[in-house]
N, C-alpha and C positions, 0 to 999 in steps of 0.2 A: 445747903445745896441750892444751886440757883434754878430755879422754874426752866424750860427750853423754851418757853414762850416771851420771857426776857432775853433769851439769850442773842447778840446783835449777828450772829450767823442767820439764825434762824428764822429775824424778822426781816434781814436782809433776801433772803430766799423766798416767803413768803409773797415780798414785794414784786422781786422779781416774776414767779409763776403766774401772779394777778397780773403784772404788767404784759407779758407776752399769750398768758387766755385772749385779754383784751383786743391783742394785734390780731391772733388769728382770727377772732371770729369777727372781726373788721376784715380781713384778707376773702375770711369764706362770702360772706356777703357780696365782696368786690368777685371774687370769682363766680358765685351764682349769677351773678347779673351783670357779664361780659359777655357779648359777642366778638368774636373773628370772622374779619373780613379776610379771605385767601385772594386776592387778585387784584380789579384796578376797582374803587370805590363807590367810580364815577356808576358801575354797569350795575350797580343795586338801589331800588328805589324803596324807601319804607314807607308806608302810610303811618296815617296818626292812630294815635292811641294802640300800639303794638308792642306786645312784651315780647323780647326773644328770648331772655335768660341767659343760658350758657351754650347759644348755640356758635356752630362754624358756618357760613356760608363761602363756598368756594366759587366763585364768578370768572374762573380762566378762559372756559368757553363758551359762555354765553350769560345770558341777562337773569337777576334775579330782582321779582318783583313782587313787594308783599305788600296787598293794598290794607286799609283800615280794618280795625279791630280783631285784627289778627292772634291769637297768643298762641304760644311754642313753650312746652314742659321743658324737662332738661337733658340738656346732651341732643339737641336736633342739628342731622347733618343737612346743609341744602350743598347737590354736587351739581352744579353747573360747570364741570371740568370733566375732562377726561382724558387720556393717553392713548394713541396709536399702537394698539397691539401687536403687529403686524411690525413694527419694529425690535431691533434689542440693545441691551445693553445703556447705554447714555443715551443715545438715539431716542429709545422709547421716554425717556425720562423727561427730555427736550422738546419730544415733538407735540405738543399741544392745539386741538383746531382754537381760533379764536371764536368760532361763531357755529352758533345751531342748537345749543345745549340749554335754553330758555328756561327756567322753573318760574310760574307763574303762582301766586297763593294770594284766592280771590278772597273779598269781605269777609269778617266773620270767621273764616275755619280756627276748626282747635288743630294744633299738631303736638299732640303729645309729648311724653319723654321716647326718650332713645328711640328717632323716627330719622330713617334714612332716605329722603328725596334724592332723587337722583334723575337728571333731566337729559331729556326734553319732557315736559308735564306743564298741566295746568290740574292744580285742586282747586275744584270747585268750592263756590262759597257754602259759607256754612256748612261746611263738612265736617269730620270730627276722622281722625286717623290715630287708631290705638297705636299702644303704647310698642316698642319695639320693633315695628312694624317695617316695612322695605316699598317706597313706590318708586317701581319704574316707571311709569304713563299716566294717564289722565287719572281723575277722578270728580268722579259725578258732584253736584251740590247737595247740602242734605242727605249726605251719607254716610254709614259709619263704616270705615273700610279698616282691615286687620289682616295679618299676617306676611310673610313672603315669599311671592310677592304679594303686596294689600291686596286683597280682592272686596269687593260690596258686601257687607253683613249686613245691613236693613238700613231703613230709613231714620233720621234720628226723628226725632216722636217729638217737634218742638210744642211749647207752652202755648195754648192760645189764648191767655191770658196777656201776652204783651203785644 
């Protein structure tokens, strides 16, 4: 009786399941560490040294500006867009302002995973915004802001050792 581990279905399939583990965790990786841009390209400016991960930034109505050393957990929305409510139908769908809806994200800030910006805002530097979380408006620097919408939960308590 011959072994199934000679047998040429079986190392044929073998191969196979190893070949396409491979792709995918090549695919999740590329998907972890994609950003989308929703709008014109031009109206997002990124600093250096910025992780976004798997975030969306939508820039239909207005400017999105993330200066240096910024990082973004995963699944962070930035919504520089928005739709005329007061319309219906296609109408609403079509009508988009181009300008006024700015998200600003100064030096430093953490933005967590699944963190919903939604502009006009400026997050202050070094802030840190849990995880989940919904900012409609500003946010202070040096703060750790949570829930929806974020409100201040304390100051972060930086190292002063650096």
């Amino acid at each position: 009786m011959q072994s199934k581990y000679f047998n040429p279905f079986y190392i044929a399939k073998a191969v196979r399941n190893r070949f396409w583990y491979w792709v995918a965790r090549q695919l999740q990786f590329y998907l972890a560490h994609t950003h989308v841009i929703w709008g014109d390209p031009s109206r997002v400016n990124i600093g250096k040294n910025v992780v976004l991960a798997d975030s969306i930034l939508n820039c239909r109505s207005g400017r999105i500006v993330i200066e240096d050393n910024v990082f973004f957990g995963h699944h962070v929305l930035i919504l520089a867009g928005t739709h005329d409510a007061r319309k219906r139908d296609l109408e609403r769908q079509l009508t988009v302002p181009q300008l006024g809806y700015d998200v600003i994200i100064r030096q430093g800030a953490w933005i967590t995973s699944n963190v919903t910006i939604i502009g006009p805002c400026e997050i202050g530097s070094h802030s840190v915004i849990a995880s989940g979380s919904v900012v409609i408006g500003d946010v202070a620097p040096g703060m750790f802001y949570a829930g929806n919408p974020a409100k201040p939960i304390k100051p972060v308590p930086f190292d002063t050792k650096s």
